[in-house]
C-alpha positions in Angstrom: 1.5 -5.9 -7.2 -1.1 -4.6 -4.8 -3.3 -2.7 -5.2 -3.6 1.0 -3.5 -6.8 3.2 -3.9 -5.8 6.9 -3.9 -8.1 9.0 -2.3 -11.1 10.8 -4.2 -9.8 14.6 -5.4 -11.8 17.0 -3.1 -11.6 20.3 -2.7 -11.2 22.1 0.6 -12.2 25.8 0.8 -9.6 26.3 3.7 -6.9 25.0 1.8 -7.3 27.0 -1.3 -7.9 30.1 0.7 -4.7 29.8 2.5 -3.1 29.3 -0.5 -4.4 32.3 -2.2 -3.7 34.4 0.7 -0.3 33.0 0.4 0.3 33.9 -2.9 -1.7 36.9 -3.6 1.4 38.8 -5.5 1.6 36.0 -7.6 -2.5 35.6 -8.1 -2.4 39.9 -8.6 -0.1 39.2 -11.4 -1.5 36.6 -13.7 -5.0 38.6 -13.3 -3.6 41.7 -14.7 -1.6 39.8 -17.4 -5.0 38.0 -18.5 -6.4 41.3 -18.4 -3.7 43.0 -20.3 -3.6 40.6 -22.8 -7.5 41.2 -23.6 -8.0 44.7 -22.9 -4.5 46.4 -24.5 -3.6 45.9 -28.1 0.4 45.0 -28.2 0.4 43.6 -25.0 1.3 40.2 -25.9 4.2 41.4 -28.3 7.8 40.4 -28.2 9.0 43.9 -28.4 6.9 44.7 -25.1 8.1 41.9 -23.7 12.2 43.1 -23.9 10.7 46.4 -23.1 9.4 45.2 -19.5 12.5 43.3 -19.0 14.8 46.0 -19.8 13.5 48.7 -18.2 13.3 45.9 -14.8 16.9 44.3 -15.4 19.1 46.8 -12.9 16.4 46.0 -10.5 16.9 42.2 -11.3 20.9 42.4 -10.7 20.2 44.3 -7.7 17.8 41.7 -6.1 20.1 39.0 -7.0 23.3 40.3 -5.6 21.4 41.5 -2.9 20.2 37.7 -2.0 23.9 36.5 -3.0 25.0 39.1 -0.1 22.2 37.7 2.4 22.7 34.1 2.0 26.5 34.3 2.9 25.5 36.4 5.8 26.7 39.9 5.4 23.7 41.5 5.8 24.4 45.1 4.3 21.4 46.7 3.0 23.4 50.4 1.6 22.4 49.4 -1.9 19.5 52.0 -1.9 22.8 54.7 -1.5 25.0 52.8 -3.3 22.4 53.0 -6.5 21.9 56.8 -6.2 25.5 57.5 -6.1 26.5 56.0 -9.0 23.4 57.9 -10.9 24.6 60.9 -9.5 27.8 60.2 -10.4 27.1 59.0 -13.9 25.0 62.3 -14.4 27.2 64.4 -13.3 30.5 62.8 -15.8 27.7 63.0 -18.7 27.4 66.9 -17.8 30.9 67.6 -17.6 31.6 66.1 -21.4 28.8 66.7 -23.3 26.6 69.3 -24.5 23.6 70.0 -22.0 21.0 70.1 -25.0 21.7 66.1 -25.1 20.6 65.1 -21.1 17.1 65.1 -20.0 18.2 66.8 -16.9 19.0 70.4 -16.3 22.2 72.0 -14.7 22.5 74.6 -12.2 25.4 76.7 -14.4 
């Protein structure tokens, strides 16, 4: 068996700027989370947690059927319309059988 000498572990200051400026969105995220987690009481909670994923899941389903649609080259990119349709839609059902006092929106009647 022979014998290999690995290299001594340097830093380079171009490398690790390149890879910051590479990955700033992910740098920006794990600062505010540290910071968060300090500075905000609950932060760090499991029912915050489900709260941030909830309120980010349609997102989530858009992005990956979005990617699902790119990849096998059918580059459509309506879902912004597609999105505000079916709100409007959905509002407009929930006006038409229920009371108004229930929705957070108002109606022109």
């Amino acid at each position: 068996m022979e014998n290999v000498a690995t290299p001594p572990l340097t830093f380079d200051r171009r490398k690790i700027k390149i890879f910051l400026l590479d990955h700033i969105i992910e740098v920006c995220l794990i600062v505010l989370i540290v910071g968060l987690t300090f500075g905000a009481n609950g932060f760090m909670t499991w029912a915050n947690w489900m709260n941030i994923l909830r309120a980010n899941s349609l997102k989530g389903v858009i992005a990956f059927g979005m990617t699902m649609v790119i990849i096998a080259g059918l580059i459509d990119l309506s879902i912004g319309s597609i999105v505000g349709l079916a709100g409007v839609i959905v509002i407009s059902t929930l006006v038409a059988i229920t009371s108004e006092r229930f929705l957070p929106v108002s109606s022109s009647r």
